[in-house]
Every structure is written in structure tokens, then in C-alpha cells.
C-alpha positions as CSV (number, residue, x, y, z in Angstrom):
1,X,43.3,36.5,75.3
2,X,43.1,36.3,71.6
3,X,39.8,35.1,70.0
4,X,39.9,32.2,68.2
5,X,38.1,32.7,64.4
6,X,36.3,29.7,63.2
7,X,36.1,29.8,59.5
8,X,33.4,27.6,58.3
9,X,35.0,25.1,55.7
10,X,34.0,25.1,52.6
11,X,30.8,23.1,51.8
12,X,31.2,19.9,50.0
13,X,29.4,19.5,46.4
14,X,26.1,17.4,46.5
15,X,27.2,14.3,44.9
16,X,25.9,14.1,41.0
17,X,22.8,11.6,40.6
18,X,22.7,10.3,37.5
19,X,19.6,10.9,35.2
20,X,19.4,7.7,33.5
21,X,19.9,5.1,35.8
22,X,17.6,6.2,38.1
23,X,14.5,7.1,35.6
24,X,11.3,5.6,36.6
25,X,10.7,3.2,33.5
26,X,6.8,1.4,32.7
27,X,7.3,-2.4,33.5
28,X,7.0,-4.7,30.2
29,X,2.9,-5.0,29.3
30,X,1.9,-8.4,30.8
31,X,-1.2,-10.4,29.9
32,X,-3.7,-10.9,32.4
33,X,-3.7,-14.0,34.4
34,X,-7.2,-14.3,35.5
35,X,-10.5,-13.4,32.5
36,X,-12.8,-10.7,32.9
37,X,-15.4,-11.1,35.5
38,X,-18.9,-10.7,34.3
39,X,-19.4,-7.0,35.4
40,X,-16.2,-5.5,33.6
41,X,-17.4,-7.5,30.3
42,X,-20.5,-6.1,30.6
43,X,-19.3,-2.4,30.7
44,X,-16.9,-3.7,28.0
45,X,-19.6,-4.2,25.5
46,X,-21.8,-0.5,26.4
47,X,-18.9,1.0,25.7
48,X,-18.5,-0.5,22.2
49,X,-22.4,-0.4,21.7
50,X,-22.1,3.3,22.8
51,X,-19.0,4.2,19.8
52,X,-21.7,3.8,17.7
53,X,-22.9,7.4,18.2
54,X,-20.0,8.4,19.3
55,X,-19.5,12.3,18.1
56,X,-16.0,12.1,17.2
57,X,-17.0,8.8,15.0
58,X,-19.6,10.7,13.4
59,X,-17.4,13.8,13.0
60,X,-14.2,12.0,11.3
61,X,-16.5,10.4,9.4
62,X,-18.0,13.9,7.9
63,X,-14.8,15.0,7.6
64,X,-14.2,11.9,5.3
65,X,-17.4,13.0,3.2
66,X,-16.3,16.4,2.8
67,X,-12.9,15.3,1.4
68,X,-14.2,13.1,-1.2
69,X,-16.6,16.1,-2.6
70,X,-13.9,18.6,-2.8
71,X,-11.8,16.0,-4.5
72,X,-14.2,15.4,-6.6
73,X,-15.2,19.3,-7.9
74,X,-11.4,19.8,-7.9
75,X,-10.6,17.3,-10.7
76,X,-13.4,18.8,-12.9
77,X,-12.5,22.2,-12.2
78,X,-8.6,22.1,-13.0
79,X,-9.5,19.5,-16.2
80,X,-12.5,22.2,-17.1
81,X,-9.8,24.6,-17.3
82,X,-7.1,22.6,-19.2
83,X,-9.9,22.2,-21.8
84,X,-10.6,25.1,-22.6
85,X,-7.6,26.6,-22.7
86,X,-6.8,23.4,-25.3
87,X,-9.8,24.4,-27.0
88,X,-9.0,27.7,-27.3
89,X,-5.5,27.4,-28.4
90,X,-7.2,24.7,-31.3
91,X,-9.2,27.5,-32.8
92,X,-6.3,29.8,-33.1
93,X,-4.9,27.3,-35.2
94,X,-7.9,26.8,-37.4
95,X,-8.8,30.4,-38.1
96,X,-4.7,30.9,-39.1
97,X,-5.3,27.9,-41.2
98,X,-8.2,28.9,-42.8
99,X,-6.6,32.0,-43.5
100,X,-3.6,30.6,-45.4
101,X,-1.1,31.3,-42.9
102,X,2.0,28.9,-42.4
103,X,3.8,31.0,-39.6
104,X,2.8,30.8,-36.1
105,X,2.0,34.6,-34.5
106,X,3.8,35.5,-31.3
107,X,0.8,35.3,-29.2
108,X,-0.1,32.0,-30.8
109,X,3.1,30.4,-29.3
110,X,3.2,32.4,-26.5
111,X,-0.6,30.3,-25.6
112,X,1.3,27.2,-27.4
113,X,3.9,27.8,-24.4
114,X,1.0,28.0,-21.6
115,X,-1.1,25.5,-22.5
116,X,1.6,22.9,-22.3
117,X,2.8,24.3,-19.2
118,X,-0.6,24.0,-17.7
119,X,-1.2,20.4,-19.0
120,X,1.8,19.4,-17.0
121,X,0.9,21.0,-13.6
122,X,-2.8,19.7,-14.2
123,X,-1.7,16.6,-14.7
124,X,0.4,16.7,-11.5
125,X,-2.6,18.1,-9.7
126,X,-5.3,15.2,-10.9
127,X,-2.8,12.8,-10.1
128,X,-2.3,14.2,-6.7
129,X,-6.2,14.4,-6.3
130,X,-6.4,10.6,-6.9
131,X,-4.4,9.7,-4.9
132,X,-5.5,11.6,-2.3
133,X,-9.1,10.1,-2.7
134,X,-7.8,6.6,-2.9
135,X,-6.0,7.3,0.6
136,X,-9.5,8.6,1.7
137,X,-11.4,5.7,0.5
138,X,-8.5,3.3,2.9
139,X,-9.2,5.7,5.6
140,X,-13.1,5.0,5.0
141,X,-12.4,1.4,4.8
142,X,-10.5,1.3,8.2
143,X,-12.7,3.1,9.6
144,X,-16.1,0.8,9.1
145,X,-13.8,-2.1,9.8
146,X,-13.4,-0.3,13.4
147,X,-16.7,-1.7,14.1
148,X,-16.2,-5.4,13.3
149,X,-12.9,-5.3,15.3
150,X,-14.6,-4.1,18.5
151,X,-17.4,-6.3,18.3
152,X,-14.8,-9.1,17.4
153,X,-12.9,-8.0,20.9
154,X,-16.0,-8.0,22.7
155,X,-16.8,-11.8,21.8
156,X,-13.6,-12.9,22.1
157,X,-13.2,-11.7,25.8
158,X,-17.4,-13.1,26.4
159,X,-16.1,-16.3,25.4
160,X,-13.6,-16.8,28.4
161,X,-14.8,-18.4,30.8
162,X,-13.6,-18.1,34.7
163,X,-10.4,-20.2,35.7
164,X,-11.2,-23.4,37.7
165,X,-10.3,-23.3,41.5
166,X,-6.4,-24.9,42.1
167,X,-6.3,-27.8,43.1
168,X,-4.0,-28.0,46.4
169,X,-0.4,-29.4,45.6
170,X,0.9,-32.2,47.3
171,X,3.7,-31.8,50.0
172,X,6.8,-32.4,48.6
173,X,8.7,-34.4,50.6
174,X,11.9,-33.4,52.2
175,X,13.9,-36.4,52.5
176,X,16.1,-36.4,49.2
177,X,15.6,-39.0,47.0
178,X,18.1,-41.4,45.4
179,X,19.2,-40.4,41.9
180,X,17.8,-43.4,40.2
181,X,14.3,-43.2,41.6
182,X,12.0,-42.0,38.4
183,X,8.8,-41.0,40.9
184,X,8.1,-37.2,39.3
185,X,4.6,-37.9,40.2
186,X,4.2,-34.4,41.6
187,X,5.7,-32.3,39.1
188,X,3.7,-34.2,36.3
189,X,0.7,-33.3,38.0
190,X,1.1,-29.6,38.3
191,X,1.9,-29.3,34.4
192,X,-1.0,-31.5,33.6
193,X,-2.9,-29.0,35.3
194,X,-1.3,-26.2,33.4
195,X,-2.3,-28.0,30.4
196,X,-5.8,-28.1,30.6
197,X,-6.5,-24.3,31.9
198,X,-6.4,-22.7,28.7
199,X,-4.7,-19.0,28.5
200,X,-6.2,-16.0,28.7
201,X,-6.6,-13.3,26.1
202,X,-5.8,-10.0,27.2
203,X,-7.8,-7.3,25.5
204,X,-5.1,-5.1,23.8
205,X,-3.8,-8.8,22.3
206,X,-7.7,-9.1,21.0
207,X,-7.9,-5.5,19.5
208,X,-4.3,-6.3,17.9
209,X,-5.5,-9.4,16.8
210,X,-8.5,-8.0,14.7
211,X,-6.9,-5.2,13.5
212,X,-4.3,-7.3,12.2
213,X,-6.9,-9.7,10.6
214,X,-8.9,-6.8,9.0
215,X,-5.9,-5.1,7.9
216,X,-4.6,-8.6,6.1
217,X,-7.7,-9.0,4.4
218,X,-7.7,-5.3,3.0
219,X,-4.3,-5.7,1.6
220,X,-5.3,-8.7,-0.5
221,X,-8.0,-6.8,-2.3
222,X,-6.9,-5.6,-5.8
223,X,-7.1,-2.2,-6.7
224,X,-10.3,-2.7,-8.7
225,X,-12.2,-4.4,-5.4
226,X,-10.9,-1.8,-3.8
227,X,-11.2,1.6,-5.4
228,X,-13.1,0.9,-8.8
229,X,-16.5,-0.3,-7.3
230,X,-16.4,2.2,-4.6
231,X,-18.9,5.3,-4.3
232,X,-16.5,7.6,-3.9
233,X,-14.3,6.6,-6.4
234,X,-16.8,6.1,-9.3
235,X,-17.9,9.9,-9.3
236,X,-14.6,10.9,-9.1
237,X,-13.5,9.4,-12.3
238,X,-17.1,10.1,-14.4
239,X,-16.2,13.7,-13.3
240,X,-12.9,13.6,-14.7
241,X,-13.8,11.7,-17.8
242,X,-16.5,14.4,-18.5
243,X,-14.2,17.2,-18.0
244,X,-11.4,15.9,-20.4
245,X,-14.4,15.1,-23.0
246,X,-17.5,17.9,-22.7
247,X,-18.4,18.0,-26.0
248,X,-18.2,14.5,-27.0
249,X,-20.1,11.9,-25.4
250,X,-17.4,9.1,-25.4
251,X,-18.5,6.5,-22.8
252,X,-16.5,6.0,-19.7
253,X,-14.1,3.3,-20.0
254,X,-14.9,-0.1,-17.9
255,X,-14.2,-0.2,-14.6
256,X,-12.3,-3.1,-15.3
257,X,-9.6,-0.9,-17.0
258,X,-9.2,2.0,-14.3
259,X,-6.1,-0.2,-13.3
260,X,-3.8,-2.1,-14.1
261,X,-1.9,-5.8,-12.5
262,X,0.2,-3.7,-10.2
263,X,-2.7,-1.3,-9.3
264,X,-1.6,1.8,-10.5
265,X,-4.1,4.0,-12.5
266,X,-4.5,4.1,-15.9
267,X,-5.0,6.9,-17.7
268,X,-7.8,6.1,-20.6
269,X,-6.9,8.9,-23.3
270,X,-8.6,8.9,-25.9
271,X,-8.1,11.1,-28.8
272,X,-11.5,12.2,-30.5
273,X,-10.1,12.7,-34.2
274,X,-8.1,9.1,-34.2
275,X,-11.0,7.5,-36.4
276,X,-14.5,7.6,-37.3
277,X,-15.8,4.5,-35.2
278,X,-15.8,7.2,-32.6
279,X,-19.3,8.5,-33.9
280,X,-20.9,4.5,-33.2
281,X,-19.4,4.4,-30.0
282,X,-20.1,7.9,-28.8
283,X,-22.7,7.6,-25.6
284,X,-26.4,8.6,-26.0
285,X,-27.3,11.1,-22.9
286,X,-30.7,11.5,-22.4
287,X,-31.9,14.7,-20.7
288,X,-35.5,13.3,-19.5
289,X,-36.4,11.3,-16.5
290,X,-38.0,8.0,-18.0
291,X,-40.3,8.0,-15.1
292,X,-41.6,11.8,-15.2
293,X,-40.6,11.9,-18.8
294,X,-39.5,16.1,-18.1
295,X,-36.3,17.7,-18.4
296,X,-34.2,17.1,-15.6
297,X,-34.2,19.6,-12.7
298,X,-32.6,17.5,-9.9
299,X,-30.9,14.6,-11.6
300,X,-30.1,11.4,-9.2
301,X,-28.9,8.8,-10.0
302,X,-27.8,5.3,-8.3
303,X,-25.2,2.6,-6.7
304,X,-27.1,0.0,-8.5
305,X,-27.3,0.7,-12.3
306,X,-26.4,3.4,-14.5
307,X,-30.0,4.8,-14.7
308,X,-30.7,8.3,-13.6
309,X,-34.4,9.7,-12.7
310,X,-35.4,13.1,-11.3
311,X,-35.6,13.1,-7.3
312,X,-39.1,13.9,-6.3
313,X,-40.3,11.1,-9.0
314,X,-37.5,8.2,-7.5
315,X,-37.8,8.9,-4.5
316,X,-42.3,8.7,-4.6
317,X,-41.9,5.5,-6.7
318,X,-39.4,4.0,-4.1
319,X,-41.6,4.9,-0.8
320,X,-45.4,4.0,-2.8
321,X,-43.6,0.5,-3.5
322,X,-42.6,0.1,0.4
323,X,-39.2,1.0,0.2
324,X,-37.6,-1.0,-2.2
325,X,-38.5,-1.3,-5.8
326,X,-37.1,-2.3,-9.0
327,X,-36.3,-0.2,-11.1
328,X,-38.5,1.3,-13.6
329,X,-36.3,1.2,-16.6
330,X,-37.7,-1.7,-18.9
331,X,-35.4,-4.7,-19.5
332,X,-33.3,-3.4,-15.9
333,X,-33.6,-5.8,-12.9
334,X,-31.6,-3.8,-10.0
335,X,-34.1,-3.1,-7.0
336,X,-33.4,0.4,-5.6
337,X,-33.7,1.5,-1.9
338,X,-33.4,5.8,-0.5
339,X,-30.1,5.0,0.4
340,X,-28.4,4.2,-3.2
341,X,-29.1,7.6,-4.3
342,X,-27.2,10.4,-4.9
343,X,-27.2,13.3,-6.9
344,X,-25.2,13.2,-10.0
345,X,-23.0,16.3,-10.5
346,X,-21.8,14.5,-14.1
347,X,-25.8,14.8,-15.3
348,X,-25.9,18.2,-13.6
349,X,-22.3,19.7,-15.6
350,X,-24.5,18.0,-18.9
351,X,-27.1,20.0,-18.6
352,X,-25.6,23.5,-18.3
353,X,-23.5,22.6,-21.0
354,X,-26.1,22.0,-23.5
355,X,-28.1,25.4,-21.9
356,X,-25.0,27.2,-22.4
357,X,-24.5,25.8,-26.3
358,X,-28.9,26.4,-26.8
359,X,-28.1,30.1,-25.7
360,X,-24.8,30.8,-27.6
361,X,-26.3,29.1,-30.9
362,X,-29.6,30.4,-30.5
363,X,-28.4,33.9,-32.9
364,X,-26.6,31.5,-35.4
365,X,-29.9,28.8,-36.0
366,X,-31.6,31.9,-36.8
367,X,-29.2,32.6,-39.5
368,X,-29.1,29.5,-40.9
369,X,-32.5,29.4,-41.3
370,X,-32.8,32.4,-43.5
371,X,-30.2,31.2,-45.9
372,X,-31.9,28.4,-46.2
373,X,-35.4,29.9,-47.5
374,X,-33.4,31.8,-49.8
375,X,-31.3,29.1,-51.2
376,X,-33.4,27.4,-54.6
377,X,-30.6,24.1,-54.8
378,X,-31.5,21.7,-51.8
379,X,-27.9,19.7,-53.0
380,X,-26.9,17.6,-49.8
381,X,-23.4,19.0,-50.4
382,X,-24.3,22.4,-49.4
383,X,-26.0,21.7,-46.8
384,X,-23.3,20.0,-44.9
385,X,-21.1,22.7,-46.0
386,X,-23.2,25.0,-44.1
387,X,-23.5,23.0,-41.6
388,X,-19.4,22.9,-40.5
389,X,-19.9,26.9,-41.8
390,X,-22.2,27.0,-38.6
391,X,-20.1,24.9,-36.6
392,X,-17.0,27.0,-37.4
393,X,-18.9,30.4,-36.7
394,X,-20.0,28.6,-32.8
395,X,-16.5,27.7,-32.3
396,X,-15.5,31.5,-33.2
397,X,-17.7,32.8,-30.8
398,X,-16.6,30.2,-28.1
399,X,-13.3,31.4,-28.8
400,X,-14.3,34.9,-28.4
401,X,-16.1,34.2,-25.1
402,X,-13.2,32.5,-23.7
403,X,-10.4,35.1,-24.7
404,X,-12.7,37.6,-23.1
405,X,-13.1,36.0,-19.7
């Protein structure tokens, strides 16, 4: 008898699921229904009291510090550069000049050429620096207004108080009513009740509700409120002012000008051989401490006025007068604390300058001196004309220094 062969039929394909309408999706947020009880507020407000020393706080925040210092060396650095490279190309010019010489040499264009290829990428750069510290400062700003939001979340939710016990509702009755009977007695009950329970804050809505204000309120600052009066922002501009004008003391423009309706920056050029009213309004840098009356070593100076002492000697006046004390400068009202000082880089890139000059003009004082015993005709004409013969002779050697490095 034959065997039978049962072939197995083929098996069927498992029937497709489809990917998207089964996905497991969040349910919309919904605010609470009931407020805190008095335990979960309690933890609520430790862990806000404990952000306070929080490492990552304390962290982002040094990281903030640390980007407004390299901002700040950055602009001098890349303007120190552009200026003597400027400078430079200036005393090729004179010394061709002096010389009689209408035609520009090769390499004179050639530095022509590179100079104003490097005062447009410097220009770029500083503007990118300032930008960058303005958009550090906001980060700074948010970031101490993180803070008052918390604590403004953590009173809001204290302030809740617990939801009174329902009242039981009233049987409805079952019989239905005629159409022109008006007795809603029931219904207006329950939404009286709704009415007087008032609604509960959820504490996302509170943390989005702060942020929101503190935000607002930063946007309506202007740029000066903002950026000019900041600590950050003012050595960052002194340091750029300096390095666009080392060797004449033009005063820093006034805050008030750093910006303009819109709040963009303004660029305060000033050009130091426009007119001679320059010379009254040049600024008057004084390289003593008026309290120790020596040479700086350690310059500081502070948030409060433009005054600038020696460390060791501010900082023992401030602590022998309790901690607070006005400052020493006569005619000067601003009382001082520790915390509004800070050492002045500006003061500091001062000083080496005018060590630097002392040692490169040391040789040519000398000189001038010797002429000047031997010289029978003190006329006040010669003497000046020495005196831009001297000045002429330091710039050469400046020159010389420079094209060597």
C-alpha cells in the first residue's frame, strides 16, 4: 500500500504591525489637581537652598570667568599687533620722506598691502570678541537670575494652601422634570463650589512663569544697562581703547557712547593728528599709589570709581576701617569694600610700556645731554628741534626693534 506524503504547506507571513500607530506616546502634561503637601514642599525648598553650592553651578560659572579674561587679553593682543604693524609701516613713510623720496619701494607696498589686510581680519576678530563677551555677559545674567526664579517657585508653591474637603452633592433626582421648571439649584451649587477653590499651580507652570518674567525684564534693558556698566564689559573695552592708543593717553570715551539707540557698538575712532585740542584733552596717568605714594607693583583698581591703589596698601586701609571705607582720594565719596577690587591689566600694560620706552631711550637722553653742554645758543628753537631730532631717532630704533622681531 502506497504511503501517503504530507507536505507541510507553506507557512503564512506574520501579518505586518504597523510602527506608528501602535507607538507608545507621553500623555499631554497635566497640572496637578491637589497642592503640595507640607513634606514634598519642604524637600522642594533644600533642594533649591542646596543649588547654591551646587558644583556644576560653581563650575559653569568659572567657566564664565575664564571666558571673559581670555576675551579680554585677546582684544589687546590682536589690537597690540595691528599697532605696531601701523606704526611700523608709519615710519617707513617718514624716513622715505625725510629722505626726499616721492616713489613708494616694493617692500613699502608690499607692508602697505599687509597692514590693510590685517586691519580688516582684526577688525573682524575684535568684533567677533565683543560679541562673544556680550553673549557671555547674558549668559552671566541668566544665570544669577536662576536663583531668584527658584526661590520665586519655591514661594509660589509655599503659598498654596491644601484644598477644602468636598462638600457631598445632593441626589439628583430621577423623575424628569417639566421643561419649564427653572429649579438648577444643584448644578449652581457645584460651580459655586468650583468658584471659590482656587487653582493650583503646578511647579513646571511656576519655573516657566519666572523665567518668563526674568527673561521680559532683561530684554527691556538697553544696551548701555546692560553691557556698558558691567564688570566684564568695562575692562574689555579700557583694554581695547589702550591697545588702539599706547602712546597717547586719550581718555576713554563715556560709557554713555559705547552704543548707540539700536544697541549696536560704536566704534570711538579717534584719529590723534586731527587737531591740537588733543594735547588738553589727553588723560594724565599717574604711576604712584596716592595712598603708598610708590610706584606701582600690583595695581588694583575698583567697581566704584576710577581710582587705582596698590593691593597690599587697599586692601590694609579697607580691613583697619572694618571692611568698608571711603575712599582715600580727596574730593572722592565712593566707599570701597574687598569685593570691588580687581586688578587692572590696563594700569599693568602702562607700566611696561613706559619701562620699555625708559630702557630704549635711556642711550638717546645720554646723547642729548652732551649736545646740550656743548651747545653756547640756549635759542628755544633749537631746542625743540632737537627735541623731534630725539623723537625721530626713538621712533627709528622702535622701528628697528620691530622689523627685527
Amino acid at each position: 500500500m502506497p504511503r501517503l506524503l504530507q507536505r507541510s504547506r507553506p507557512s503564512e507571513p506574520a501579518p505586518a504591525t504597523s510602527v506608528g500607530s501602535d507607538d507608545v506616546s507621553l500623555p499631554e502634561y497635566e497640572p496637578p489637581a491637589f497642592p503640595m503637601n507640607d513634606e514634598n514642599k519642604a524637600k522642594l525648598e533644600r533642594l533649591v537652598a542646596a543649588q547654591r553650592n551646587d558644583s556644576d553651578a560653581r563650575q559653569y560659572e568659572k567657566h564664565l570667568n575664564e571666558c571673559s579674561k581670555n576675551l579680554i587679553k585677546a582684544v589687546g593682543s590682536i589690537n597690540d599687533l595691528l599697532f605696531q604693524r601701523r606704526r611700523q609701516l608709519a615710519r617707513h613713510v617718514e624716513k622715505r620722506r625725510s629722505e626726499g623720496v616721492d616713489d613708494k619701494s616694493e617692500a613699502e607696498r608690499e607692508l602697505e598691502e599687509y597692514v590693510a589686510e590685517l586691519e580688516a581680519t582684526i577688525s573682524t576678530l575684535t568684533d567677533k570678541s565683543e560679541q562673544a563677551l556680550r553673549r557671555v555677559i547674558d549668559c552671566r545674567a541668566e544665570f544669577e537670575d536662576t536663583k531668584t526664579v527658584l526661590e520665586s517657585v519655591v514661594v509660589t508653591v509655599k503659598a498654596q494652601q491644601p484644598r477644602p474637603e468636598p462638600k457631598p452633592k445632593k441626589e439628583r433626582r430621577q423623575q424628569r422634570r417639566p421643561a419649564n421648571d427653572d429649579d438648577d439649584d444643584d448644578e449652581d451649587e457645584e460651580v459655586e463650589e468650583a468658584e471659590d477653590v482656587p487653582p493650583v499651580v503646578g511647579v513646571i507652570d511656576a519655573l516657566r512663569t519666572a523665567r518668563k518674567v526674568k527673561m521680559i525684564e532683561y530684554s527691556r534693558l538697553s544696551a548701555y544697562d546692560k553691557y556698558a556698566v558691567h564688570n566684564d564689559y568695562i575692562p574689555f573695552k579700557r583694554t581695547w581703547h589702550d591697545a588702539m592708543h599706547p602712546d597717547n593717553e586719550i581718555p576713554l570715551p563715556d560709557p554713555s557712547t559705547w552704543f548707540d539707540e539700536d544697541g549696536n557698538p560704536v566704534k570711538n575712532v579717534v584719529d590723534i593728528q586731527e587737531d591740537d585740542d588733543l594735547v588738553v584733552e589727553r588723560e594724565i596717568v599717574d604711576l604712584k599709589c596716592p595712598l603708598s605714594l610708590q610706584v606701582f607693583k600690583t595695581p588694583f583698581s575698583n567697581h566704584k570709581c576710577k581710582h587705582t591703589f596698590e593691593k597690599d596698601a587697599i586692601m590694609f586701609f579697607i580691613r583697619s576701617s572694618g571692611g568698608k571705607a571711603q575712599c582715600p582720594v580727596p574730593g572722592c565719596s565712593k566707599d570701597l569694600i574687598i569685593t570691588d577690587l580687581y586688578p587692572d591689566e590696563v594700569m599693568l600694560r602702562k607700566m611696561k610700556r613706559v619701562a620699555e620706552a625708559s630702557r630704549r631711550n635711556a642711550d638717546a637722553t645720554s646723547d642729548v645731554e652732551e649736545e646740550e653742554e656743548e651747545d653756547d645758543d640756549p635759542d628755544a628753537s633749537i631746542v625743540i628741534g632737537r627735541t623731534n631730532n630725539i623723537k625721530r631717532e626713538r621712533n627709528n630704533r622702535r622701528v628697528e626693534d620691530i622689523e627685527e622681531d
